[in-house]
Residue, then its C-alpha position, 0 to 999 in steps of 0.5 A: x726128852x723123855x719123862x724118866x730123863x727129865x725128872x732124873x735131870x730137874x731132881x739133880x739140878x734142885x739137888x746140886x743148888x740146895x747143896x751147893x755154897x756160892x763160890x762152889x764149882x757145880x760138878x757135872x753127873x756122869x750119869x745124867x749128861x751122858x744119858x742125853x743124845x749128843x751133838x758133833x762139831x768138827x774142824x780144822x785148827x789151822x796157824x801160820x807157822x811157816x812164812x816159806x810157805x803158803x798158806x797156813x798150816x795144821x796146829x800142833x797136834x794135841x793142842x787143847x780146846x776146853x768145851x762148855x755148856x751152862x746146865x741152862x741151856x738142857x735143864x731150865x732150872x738148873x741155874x747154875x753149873x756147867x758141863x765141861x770137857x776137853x778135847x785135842x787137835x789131831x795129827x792132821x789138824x782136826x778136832x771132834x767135840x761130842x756135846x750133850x744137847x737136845x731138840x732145842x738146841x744148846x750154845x757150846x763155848x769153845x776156848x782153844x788154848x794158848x800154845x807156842x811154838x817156832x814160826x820159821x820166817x821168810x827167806x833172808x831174815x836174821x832169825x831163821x826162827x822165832x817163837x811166837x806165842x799163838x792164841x784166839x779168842x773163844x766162839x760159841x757154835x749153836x747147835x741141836x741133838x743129832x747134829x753135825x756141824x763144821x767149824x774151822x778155825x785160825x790161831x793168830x801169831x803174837x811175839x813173846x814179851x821178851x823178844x825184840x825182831x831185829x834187822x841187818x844193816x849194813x854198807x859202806x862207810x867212807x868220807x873225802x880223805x884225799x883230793x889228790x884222788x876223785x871219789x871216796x876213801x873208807x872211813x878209817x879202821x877201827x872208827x865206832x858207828x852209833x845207833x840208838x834211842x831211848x831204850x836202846x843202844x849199840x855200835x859196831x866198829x868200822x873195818x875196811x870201810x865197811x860196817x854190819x850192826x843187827x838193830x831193833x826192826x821197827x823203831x826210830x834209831x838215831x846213828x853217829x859216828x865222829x873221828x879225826x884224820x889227815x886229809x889230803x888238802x890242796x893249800x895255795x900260797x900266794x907263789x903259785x908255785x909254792x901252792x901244794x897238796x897237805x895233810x891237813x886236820x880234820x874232824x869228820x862227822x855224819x848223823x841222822x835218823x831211820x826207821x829201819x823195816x825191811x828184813x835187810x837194809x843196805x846204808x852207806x854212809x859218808x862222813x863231811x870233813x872240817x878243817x880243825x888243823x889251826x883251831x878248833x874254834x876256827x880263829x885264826x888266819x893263813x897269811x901269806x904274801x909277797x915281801x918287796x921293796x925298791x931295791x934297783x932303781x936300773x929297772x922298773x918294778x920292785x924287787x924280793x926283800x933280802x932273805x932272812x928278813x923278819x916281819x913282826x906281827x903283834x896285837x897288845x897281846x899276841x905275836x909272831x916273826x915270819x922269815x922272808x924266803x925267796x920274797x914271800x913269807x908266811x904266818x898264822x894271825x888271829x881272825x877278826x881282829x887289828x894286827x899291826x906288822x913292821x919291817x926294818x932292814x938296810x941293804x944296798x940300793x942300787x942308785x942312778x949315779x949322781x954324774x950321771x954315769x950310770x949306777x951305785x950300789x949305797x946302804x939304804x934302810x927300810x922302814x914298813x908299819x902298818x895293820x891289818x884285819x882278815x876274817x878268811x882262814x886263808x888270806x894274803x897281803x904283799x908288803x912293799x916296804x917302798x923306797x928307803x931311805x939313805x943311811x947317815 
């Protein structure tokens, strides 16, 4: 540096500290800075603004990089103030700082500033763009007069506060709704799907058995869904014959947990099915069974009690009557608990003759009392009322 341009720089630097407050900004001299040789740094300012492509790209042109240099660092009694510009990114990316610096060398701070902008996302994701917020942190290059140095640099992306990146669920939703038919059947129409969690939550209705629902990416989501429908049930009587397929109640449900990460995400889901057609707490019994006596002593075994019979079933709170059909009946007890049942009817018996020719038909009466208890939710008991009695 030359002596005229030294004492020039040192006159206003002890002028500039005299006349400055504390809190005050020292002001840079054009005269005095522009004076010194200058130093060049230079390059490319790149950002990941396009996930379809590789690599990265050239940062917006015109985003701005404030440069500094403390007075310092060209005059070592100026304590305080610095020089300052600011300069712009190209249309090809590429920057051009002139600095003030001299034959010992200054450090001149670059800080790029903040700048937003869309960021298309890859191929298949639910947002074809999304606008990020692009920042880096500042760096400091050291350098000489007459130098010319090469300093690329990379913004990083960032999402703004504001934006939750969702993913697309979707798949089927069924359930066993029939077991006339193997596999599955949809979930019926109109049957709402849950997700949520603690911040967050949304549903989509089912349709054809099928769902599509846009969730937050990332986060663990609890899903539910609950409803009630028919289904085909095979229920077995104690005839065989009489065992057939019914529309039975049932509660069907299905729930869990899932982090969902991948920019699409295919989820089927099947609901179980319990049976809430008697009661939804589950306490009561299908009892059925054969109803006989000995109605014909001509030949061996027992015979159907006579239609139109009523079996009585009670406890010291509750009852119920079952009519005997073609020798069976049926009827819904308690579960776990003492059920007394009887049965009395008089009908002919048919009777070995008492001069041993051959047989009678006389008035018998029957009699049956007993109790039982049953804790499945189908049972069967057959009841032999037994031989009878004559009537008087």
């Amino acid at each position: 540096m030359n002596k005229q341009k030294f004492i020039l720089l040192t006159a206003l630097s002890a002028l500039m500290s005299f006349c400055s407050c504390k809190d005050e900004v020292v002001v840079t001299s054009p005269v005095s800075v522009s004076t010194l040789p200058n130093a060049v740094i230079t390059g490319y300012v790149s950002a990941e603004t396009n996930l379809q492509s590789l690599g990265y790209e050239f940062a917006p042109q015109g985003t701005k990089l404030l440069v500094e240099v403390n007075y310092i660092d060209i005059n070592p009694s100026a304590t305080t103030g610095k020089w300052q510009d600011t300069v712009s990114v190209g249309g090809n990316g590429k920057y051009i700082i002139n600095a003030p610096s001299d034959a010992n060398g200054v450090n001149v701070r670059i800080t790029p500033f903040d700048f937003e902008a869309n960021q298309t996302q890859a191929y298949g994701a639910l947002f074809a763009q999304i606008k990020k917020c692009y920042s880096t942190a500042p760096f400091i290059v050291a350098i000489r007069s007459g130098q010319t140095l090469s300093n690329d640099f990379a913004y990083t992306a960032t999402d703004l506060p504001n934006f939750v990146d969702k993913v697309r669920v979707t798949g089927k939703a069924q359930a066993n709704l029939n077991d006339e038919i193997v596999g599955l059947e949809n979930i019926p129409n109109g049957t709402i799907l849950n997700f949520f969690n603690g911040s967050w939550k949304d549903s989509v209705a089912i349709q054809n058995g099928m769902y599509t629902i846009d969730i937050p990416k990332g986060q663990l989501l609890s899903y539910k869904t609950e409803f009630t429908c028919t289904k085909r049930t095979w229920v077995i009587n104690a005839d065989p014959s009489l065992s057939t397929y019914q529309n039975i109640s049932n509660k069907f449900t299905f729930s869990g947990t899932k982090t969902y990460n991948t920019i699409t995400t295919n989820e089927d889901f099947i609901a179980l099915g319990v049976d809430i057609s008697l009661d939804p707490n589950d306490n009561i019994v299908i009892l059925t069974g054969k109803a006989e006596a000995q109605l014909d002593e001509s030949v061996a075994g027992l015979e159907k009690i006579p239609g139109g019979t009523i079996i009585y079933f009670y406890t010291a709170n509750w009852g119920a009557a079952a009519t005997v059909t073609n020798g069976l009946y049926t009827v819904n007890i308690p579960k776990n608990q003492v059920v007394n049942y009887s049965i009395i009817f008089t009908t002919n018996k048919k009777v070995g003759a008492g001069d041993g020719n051959g047989y009678v038909s006389i008035p018998y009466q029957y009699n049956l009392t007993n109790n039982t208890t049953k804790a499945t939710k189908i049972a069967t008991l057959d009841l032999n009322a037994g031989v009878g009695t004559i009537v008087p």
